[in-house]
ZARO-677085 format. One record per residue (C-alpha): z, x, y. Coordinates in pm, whole numbers, plus 50000, padded with zeros to 5 digits. Layout:
> Z / X / Y;
...
***
This chain:
> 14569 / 41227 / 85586;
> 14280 / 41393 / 85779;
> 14420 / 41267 / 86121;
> 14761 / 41341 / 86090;
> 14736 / 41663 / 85882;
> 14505 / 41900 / 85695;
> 14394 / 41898 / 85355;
> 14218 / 42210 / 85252;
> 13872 / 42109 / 85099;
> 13813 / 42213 / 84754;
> 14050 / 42020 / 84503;
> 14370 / 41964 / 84677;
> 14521 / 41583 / 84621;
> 14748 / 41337 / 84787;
> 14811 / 41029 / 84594;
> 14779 / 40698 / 84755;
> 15126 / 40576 / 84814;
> 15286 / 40917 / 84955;
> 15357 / 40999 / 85276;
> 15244 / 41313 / 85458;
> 15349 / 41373 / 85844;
> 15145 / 41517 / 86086;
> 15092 / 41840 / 86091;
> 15122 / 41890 / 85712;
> 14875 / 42175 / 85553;
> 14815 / 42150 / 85172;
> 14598 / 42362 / 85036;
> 14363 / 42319 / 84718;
> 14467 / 42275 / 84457;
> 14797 / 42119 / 84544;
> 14915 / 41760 / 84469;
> 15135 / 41552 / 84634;
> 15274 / 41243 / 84411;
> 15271 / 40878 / 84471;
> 15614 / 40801 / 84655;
> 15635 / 41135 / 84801;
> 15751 / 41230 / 85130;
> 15637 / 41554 / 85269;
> 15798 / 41630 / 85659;
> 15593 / 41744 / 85954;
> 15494 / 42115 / 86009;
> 15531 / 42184 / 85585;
> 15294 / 42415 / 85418;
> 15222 / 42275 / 85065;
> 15003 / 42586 / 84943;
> 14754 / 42643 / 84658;
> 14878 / 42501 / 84265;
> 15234 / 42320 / 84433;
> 15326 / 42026 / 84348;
> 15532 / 41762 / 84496;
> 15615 / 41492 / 84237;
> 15664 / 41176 / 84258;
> 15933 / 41035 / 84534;
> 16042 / 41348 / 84597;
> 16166 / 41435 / 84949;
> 16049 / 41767 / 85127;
> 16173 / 41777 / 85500;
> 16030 / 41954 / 85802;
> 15856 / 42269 / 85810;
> 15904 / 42339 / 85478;
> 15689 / 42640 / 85302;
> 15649 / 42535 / 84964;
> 15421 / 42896 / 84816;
> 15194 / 42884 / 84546;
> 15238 / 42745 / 84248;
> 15605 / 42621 / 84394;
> 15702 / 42258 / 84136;
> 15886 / 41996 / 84317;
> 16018 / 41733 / 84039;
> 15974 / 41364 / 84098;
> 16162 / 41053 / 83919;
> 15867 / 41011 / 83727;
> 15915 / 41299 / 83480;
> 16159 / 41236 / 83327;
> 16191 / 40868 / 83365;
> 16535 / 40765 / 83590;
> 16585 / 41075 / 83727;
> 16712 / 41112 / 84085;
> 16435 / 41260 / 84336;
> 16432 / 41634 / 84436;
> 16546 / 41695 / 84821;
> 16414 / 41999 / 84985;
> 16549 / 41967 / 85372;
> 16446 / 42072 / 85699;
> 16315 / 42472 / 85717;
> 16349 / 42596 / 85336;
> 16146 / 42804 / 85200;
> 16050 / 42819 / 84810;
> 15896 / 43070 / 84689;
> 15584 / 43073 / 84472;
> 15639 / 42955 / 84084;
> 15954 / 42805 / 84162;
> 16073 / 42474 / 83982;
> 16278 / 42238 / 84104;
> 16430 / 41965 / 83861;
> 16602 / 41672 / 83804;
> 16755 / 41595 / 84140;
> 16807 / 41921 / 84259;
> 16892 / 41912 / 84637;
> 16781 / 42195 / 84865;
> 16969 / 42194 / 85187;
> 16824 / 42314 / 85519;
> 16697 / 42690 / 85571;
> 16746 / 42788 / 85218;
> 16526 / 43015 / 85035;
> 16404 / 43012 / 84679;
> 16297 / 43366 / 84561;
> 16008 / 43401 / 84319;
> 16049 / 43233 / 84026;
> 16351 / 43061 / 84045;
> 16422 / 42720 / 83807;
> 16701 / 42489 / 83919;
> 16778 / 42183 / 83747;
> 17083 / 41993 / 83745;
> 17259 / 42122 / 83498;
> 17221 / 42511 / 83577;
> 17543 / 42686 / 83713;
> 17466 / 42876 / 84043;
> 17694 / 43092 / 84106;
> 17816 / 43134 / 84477;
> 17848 / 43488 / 84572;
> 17991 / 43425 / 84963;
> 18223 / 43139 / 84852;
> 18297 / 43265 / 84520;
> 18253 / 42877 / 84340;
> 18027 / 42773 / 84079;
> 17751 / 42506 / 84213;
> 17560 / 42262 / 84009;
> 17258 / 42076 / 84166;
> 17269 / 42168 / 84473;
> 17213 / 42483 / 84701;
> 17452 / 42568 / 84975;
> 17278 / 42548 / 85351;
> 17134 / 42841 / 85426;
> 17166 / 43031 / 85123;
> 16917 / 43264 / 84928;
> 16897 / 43189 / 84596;
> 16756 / 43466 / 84307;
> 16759 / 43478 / 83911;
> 16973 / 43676 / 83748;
> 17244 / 43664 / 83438;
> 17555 / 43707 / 83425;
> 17760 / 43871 / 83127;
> 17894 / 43604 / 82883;
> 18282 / 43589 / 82831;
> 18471 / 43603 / 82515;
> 18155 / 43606 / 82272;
> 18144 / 43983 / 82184;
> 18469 / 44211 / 82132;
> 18483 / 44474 / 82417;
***
């Protein structure tokens, strides 16, 4: 790790078996799983984690406390894909195969798993466990149908 990337003394851990490219920063304390693969140029910052075999491309920001799932928890799962430039923001999770595609952004706090609905504002279609290219992604609820008289 030291020669291809940098790994912030004080606490910060990449499991033997993973694979970080060069110029990689994690900072303490972050974790990167066995089986991982973190892309060159990707910020891993303080509390993230990158579970097992997931797959986080190029230049990457994953902010603090950001969860990337692995196949490890749960057992059989499919491995999280963030690709090449997104950016997910701090105390985001993401789940159970969730794929990220390139230049998307995760705002604060944001949980995706597989079977969440996002709803796609610019195409106007319902998405499930996966995030458009380029797209910014935010929580928010939506008013249920046909529970409640109106």
């Amino acid at each position: 790790m030291a020669a291809r990337g940098r790994l912030v003394p004080g606490g910060a851990a990449v499991r033997r078996g993973a694979y970080v490219a060069p110029g990689v920063v994690v900072m303490p304390p972050a974790y990167v799983n066995v089986g991982a693969y973190v892309g060159s140029g990707t910020m891993v910052d303080s509390h993230a984690l990158v579970g097992s075999c997931a797959q986080v491309g190029k230049g990457v920001h994953l902010s603090a406390g950001a969860q990337i799932g692995g196949v490890l928890e749960p057992a059989g799962m499919a491995p999280v894909v963030v690709e090449d430039g997104a950016f997910v923001g701090a105390l985001c999770g993401v789940f159970e195969g969730v794929v990220v595609r390139e230049r998307a952004v995760l705002a604060a706090g944001v949980v995706l798993t597989a079977g969440m609905v996002i709803y796609d504002l610019v195409y106007g279609c319902e998405r499930r466990g996966e995030v458009h290219e380029g797209a910014v992604v935010v929580s928010g609820v939506r008013k249920a149908k046909g529970l409640y008289a109106e």
